[in-house]
C-alpha positions as CSV (number, residue, x, y, z in Angstrom):
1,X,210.2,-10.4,384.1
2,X,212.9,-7.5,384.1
3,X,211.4,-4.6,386.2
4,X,211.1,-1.1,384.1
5,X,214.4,1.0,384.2
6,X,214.4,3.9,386.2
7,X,213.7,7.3,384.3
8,X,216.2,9.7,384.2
9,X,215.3,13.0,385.3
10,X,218.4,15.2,385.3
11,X,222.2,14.8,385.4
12,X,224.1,16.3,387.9
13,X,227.0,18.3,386.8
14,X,230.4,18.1,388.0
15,X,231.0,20.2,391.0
16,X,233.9,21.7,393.5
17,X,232.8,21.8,397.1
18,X,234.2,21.6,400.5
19,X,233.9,18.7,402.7
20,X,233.2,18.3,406.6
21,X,236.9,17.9,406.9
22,X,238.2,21.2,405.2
23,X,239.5,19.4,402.5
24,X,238.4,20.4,398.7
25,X,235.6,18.2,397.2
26,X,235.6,17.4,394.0
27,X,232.3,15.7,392.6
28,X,234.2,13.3,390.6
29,X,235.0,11.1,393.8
30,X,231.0,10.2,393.5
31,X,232.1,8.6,389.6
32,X,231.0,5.5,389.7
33,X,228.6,5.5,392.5
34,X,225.0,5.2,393.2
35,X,224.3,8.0,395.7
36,X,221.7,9.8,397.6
37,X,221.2,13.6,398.1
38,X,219.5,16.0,400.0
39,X,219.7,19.4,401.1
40,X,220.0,20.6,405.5
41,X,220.9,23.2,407.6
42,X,222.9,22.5,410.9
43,X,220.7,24.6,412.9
44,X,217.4,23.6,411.3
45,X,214.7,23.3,414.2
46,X,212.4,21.0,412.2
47,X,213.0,18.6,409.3
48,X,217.0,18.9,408.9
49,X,217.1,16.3,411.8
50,X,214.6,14.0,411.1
51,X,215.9,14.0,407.5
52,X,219.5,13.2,409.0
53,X,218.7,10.4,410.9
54,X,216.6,8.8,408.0
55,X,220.2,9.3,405.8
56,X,221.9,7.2,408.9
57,X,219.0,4.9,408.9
58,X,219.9,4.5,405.1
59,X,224.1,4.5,405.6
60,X,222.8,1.6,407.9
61,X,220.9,-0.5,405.6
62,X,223.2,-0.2,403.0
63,X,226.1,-0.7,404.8
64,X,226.6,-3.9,402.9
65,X,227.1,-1.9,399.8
66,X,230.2,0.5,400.7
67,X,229.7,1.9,397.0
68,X,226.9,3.7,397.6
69,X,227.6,7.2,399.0
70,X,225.1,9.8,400.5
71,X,225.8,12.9,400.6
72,X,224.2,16.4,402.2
73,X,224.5,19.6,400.6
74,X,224.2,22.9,403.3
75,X,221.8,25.4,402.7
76,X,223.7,28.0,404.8
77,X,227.0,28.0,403.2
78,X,227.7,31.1,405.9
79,X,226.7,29.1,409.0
80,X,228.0,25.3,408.0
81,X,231.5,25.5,408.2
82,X,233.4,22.6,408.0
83,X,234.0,22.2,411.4
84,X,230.3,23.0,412.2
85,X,229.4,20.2,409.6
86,X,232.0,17.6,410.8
87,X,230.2,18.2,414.6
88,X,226.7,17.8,412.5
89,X,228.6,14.5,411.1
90,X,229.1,13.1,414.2
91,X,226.2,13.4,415.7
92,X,224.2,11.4,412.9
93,X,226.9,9.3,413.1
94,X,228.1,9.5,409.3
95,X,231.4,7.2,408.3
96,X,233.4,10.0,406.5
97,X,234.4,7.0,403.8
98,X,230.5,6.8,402.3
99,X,228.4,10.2,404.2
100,X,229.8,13.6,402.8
101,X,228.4,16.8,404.4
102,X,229.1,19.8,401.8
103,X,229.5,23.1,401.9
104,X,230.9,25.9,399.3
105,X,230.3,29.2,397.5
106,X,227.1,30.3,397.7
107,X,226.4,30.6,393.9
108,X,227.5,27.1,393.1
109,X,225.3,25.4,395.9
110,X,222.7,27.3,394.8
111,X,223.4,26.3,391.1
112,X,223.2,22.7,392.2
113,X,219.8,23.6,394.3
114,X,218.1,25.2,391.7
115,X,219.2,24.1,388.2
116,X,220.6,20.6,388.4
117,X,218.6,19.2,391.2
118,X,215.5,21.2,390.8
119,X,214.7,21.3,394.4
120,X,215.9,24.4,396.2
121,X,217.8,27.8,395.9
122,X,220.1,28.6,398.2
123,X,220.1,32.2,398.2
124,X,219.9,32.4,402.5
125,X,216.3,31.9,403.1
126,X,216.8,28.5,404.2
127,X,213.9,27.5,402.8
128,X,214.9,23.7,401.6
129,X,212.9,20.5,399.7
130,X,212.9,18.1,402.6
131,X,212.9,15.4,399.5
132,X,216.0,12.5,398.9
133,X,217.5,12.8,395.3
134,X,218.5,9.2,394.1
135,X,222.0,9.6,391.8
136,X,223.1,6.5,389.1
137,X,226.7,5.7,389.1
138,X,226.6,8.5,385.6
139,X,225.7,11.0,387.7
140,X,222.1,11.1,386.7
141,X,219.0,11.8,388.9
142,X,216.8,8.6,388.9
143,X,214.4,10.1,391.8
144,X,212.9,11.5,394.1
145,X,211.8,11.0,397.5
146,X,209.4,12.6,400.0
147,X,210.7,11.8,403.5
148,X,207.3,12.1,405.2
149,X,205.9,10.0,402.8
150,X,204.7,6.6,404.4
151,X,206.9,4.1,402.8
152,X,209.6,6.3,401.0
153,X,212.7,4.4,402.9
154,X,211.2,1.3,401.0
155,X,210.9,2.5,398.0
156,X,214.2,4.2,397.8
157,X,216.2,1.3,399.0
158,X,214.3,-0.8,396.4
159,X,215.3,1.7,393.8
160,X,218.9,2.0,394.9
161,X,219.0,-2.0,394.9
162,X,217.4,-2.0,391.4
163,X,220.3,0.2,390.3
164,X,223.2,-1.7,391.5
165,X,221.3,-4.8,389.5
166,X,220.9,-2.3,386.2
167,X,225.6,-2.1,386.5
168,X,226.0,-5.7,387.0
């Protein structure tokens, strides 16, 4: 029996950013790819780190499938320099080829937050969705995860694995 596609919940549209290494980010590198979101904060003193180490625990268990990217969007565009991010990077251990760490103008994280992700502004509270946003290789949201949900690394692996099935 063919398991039930995926709804899609959103698209994602293209964007211009600025990766951990300073260099201009252009979302059509993710064409193509299945990949994972969230939004963090370098200096978060609560969720931002756990979060992190679940995106490594996921660059880990998919490390057999080099085409799916993650990819963490800053929620204090004034803070998270590149250089700040690519130190964030290397603690968590991110592989600059599949993990990108993001930061930008203001206004067009906060587009991304607000309107095509539907999870957070970013308007310098720092107030952040502490949930994983699941990406199709069309750039459309497939789903949502709650990373202090029992289970959730399961379930998004499954989904991510369910994609990659869906494009072959």
């Amino acid at each position: 029996m063919k398991p039930t596609p995926l709804p899609v919940l959103g698209a994602v549209p293209q964007f211009h950013l600025t990766a951990q290494s300073g260099l201009p980010f252009d979302s059509g590198a993710l064409a193509g790819h299945i990949w994972v979101a969230d939004f963090i904060y370098t200096t978060c003193p609560g969720p931002c780190p756990m979060m992190s180490s679940q995106m490594r625990r996921l660059q880990a268990s998919t490390a057999g499938t080099p085409d799916v990217k993650l990819v963490s969007f800053t929620v204090d565009p004034a803070h998270d320099t590149p250089q700040v991010l690519t130190e964030y990077a290397r603690h968590f251990l991110a592989e600059p080829a599949r993990w990108s760490f993001l930061t930008g103008d203001p206004a067009a994280l906060n587009s991304l937050g607000r309107d095509a992700f539907h999870l957070n502004s970013v308007d310098g509270s720092l107030i952040h969705s502490t949930r994983f946003t699941l990406v199709d290789q069309h750039s459309r949201i497939r789903g949502y995860y709650t990373t202090d949900d029992d289970g959730f690394m399961a379930k998004l692996l499954h989904d991510v694995r369910q994609l990659e099935r869906e494009r072959s």
